[in-house]
N, C-alpha and C positions, 0 to 999 in steps of 0.2 A: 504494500500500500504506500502509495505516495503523495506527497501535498501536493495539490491541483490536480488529481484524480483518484479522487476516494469518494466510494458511498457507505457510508457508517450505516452500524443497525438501526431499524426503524423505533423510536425514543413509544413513550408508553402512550396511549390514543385516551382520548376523552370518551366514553360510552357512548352509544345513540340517543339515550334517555337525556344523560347531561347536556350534549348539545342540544335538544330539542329547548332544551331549558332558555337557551339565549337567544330561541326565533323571537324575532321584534326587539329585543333589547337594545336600545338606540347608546353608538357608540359615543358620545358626548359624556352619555351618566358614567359611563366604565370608565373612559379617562380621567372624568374630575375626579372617580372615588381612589384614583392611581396615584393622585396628588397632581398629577398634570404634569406626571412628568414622563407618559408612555405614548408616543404618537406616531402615525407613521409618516408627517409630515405634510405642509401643507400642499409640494408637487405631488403627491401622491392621489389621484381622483379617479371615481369610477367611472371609467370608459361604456360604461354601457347604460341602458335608457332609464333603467331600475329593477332597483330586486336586493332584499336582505340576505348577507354574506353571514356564513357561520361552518366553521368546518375545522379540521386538524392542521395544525401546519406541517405541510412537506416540504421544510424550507432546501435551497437551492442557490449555491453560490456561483458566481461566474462569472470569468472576463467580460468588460462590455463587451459589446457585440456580438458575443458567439452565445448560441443556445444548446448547443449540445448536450450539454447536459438539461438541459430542462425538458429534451426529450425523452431523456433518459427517464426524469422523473414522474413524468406524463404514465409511459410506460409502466413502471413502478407502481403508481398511486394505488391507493384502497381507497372506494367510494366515501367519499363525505372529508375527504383530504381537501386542503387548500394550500395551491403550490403558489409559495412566497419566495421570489425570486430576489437576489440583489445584484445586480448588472451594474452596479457604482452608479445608477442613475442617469450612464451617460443617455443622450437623447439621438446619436448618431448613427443607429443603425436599429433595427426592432428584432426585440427578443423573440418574440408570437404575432400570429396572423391569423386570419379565420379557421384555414385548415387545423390549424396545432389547439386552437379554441374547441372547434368542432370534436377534434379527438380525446381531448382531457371531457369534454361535456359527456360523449360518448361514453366513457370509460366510470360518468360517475363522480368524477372532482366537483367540489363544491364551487370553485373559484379558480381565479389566476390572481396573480398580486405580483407586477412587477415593478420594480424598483429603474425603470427604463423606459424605452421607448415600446410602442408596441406600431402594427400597422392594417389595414382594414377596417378604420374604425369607423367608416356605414356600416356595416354587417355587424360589427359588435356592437355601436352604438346603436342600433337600431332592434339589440337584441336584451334580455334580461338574465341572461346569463352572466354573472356577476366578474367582471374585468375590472383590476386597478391599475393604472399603472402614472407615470410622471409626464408622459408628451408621447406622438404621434410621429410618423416619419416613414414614407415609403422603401426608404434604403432598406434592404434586407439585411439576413444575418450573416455571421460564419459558423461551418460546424465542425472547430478544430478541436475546442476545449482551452483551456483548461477549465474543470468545474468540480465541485463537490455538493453531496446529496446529505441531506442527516447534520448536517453544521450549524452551530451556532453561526449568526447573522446578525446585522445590526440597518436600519432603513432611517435616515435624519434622526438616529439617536433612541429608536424603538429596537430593542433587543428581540430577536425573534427566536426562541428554541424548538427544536422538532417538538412535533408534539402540541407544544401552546395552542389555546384557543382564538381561531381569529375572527374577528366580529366586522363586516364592514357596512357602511349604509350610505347615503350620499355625503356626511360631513366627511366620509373617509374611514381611515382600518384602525384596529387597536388590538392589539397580542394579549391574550390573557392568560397567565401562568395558569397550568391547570392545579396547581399544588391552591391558587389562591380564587378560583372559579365560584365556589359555594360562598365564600364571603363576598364577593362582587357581583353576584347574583342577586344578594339580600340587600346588598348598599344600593345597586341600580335601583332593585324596586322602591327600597323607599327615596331616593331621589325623583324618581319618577311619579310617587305619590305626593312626593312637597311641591314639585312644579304644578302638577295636577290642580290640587290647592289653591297657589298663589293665582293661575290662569282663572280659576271661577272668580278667587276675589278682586281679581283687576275686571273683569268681568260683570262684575257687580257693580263697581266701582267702590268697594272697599278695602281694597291694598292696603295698609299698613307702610308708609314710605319714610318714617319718623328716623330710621335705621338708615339715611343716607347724612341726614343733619346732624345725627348723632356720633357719625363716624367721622364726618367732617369736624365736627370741635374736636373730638379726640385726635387729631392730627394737627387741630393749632389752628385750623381755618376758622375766625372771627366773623368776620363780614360775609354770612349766607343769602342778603338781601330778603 
C-alpha cells in the first residue's frame, strides 16, 4: 500500500433507522449546535434543483482534476453512501458529469459532494438527485490518479471521516460524527422547536425584542435612540 493509492477499510456505517432519523433535518440547526465551527463552506452549493441529502460518507481524496478514483469509489459504494470528494476545490477541470451521476444514482448512492468542479449541470440541475459541489466547467477530467478511498478529509475547514453523517439541503452540507448523531439529533429538534416558536410570535406580533437593547448596554452602547 502506498500514499496516493490506497483504499483503506470501509470505517463503521450509521444504520438505516438512524439515518432515516435526519430526513428533513435542516443543516443550519446541526451546524449552530457544532458551535459553528463545522461547514463545508460557502463554495460548496447544490448543483441540482432540490432534494434532502443524508447518507454515509465515502469520502475520497484526489488530485485536482483526475477522478479516478472517484470511480473507483462509485464502484465501491453501499446504497445510502454519500461520496464526499476533495479535489483541492480546484475549478479547472470536472470531477463528475451526468454519466458518472447517473451510475452512482444507479448503484444506490445517496449523493455526490464534490469539493470541485463538476460539468453537465442542465441535466443535474434540472434533476433532484442530490449534487454538491464548488463551480461548473466543461473541461473534462484525467484518469491517472493519484487518489485515496476511506481517508480522512478536510473541505474549507469541515473534517470529513469515513463513515460520518452527511446532511445536505440548499444552505449546503455538514459532517456529522456518528459517535455524536443522537445528541445532534435532540439539539436540532429543539432548535427547531425554538424557531418554530419565535416564527408564531413574530407572527403574532408578539416577539419579545427587549434582548437586542439589553445586549446593547451590556456592551457599553448608550445612545439606542
Amino acid at each position: 500500500m502506498s500514499i496516493g493509492f490506497r483504499i483503506l477499510p470501509a470505517a463503521q456505517r450509521a444504520p438505516d433507522a438512524l439515518l432515516d432519523r435526519f430526513a428533513g433535518v435542516i443543516a443550519a440547526h446541526l451546524s449552530d449546535n457544532m458551535s459553528r465551527l463545522v461547514a463545508g463552506g460557502p463554495r460548496l452549493r447544490p448543483m441540482h434543483k432540490g432534494g434532502h441529502l443524508v447518507g454515509n460518507a465515502l469520502t475520497v481524496k484526489v488530485r485536482p482534476g483526475d477522478n479516478l478514483m472517484v470511480h473507483k469509489a462509485i464502484d465501491m459504494a453501499q446504497p445510502r453512501d454519500v461520496i464526499v470528494v476533495d479535489a483541492g476545490g480546484d475549478l479547472t477541470q470536472a470531477i463528475i458529469g451526468e454519466l458518472m451521476m447517473r451510475h452512482a444514482q444507479k448503484r444506490g448512492v445517496a449523493g455526490l459532494v464534490i469539493n470541485g468542479a463538476i460539468r453537465d449541470l442542465a441535466t443535474i440541475g434540472a434533476d433532484s438527485y442530490p449534487v454538491y459541489a464548488a463551480g461548473a466547467t466543461h473541461r473534462g477530467p484525467y484518469k491517472d490518479g493519484p487518489g485515496e478511498i476511506n481517508v480522512s478529509i478536510a473541505i474549507d475547514g469541515m473534517l470529513v471521516q469515513p463513515g460520518d453523517i452527511v446532511v445536505g439541503d440548499e444552505d449546503g452540507v455538514v459532517a456529522v460524527p456518528l459517535a455524536e448523531a443522537e445528541l445532534l439529533l435532540e439539539l436540532a429538534a429543539r432548535h427547531r422547536a425554538k424557531e418554530d416558536t419565535t416564527m408564531a410570535q413574530i407572527l403574532a406580533g408578539t416577539v419579545d425584542r427587549s434582548w437586542v437593547d439589553a445586549l446593547l448596554k451590556s456592551r457599553g452602547c448608550e445612545d439606542l435612540r
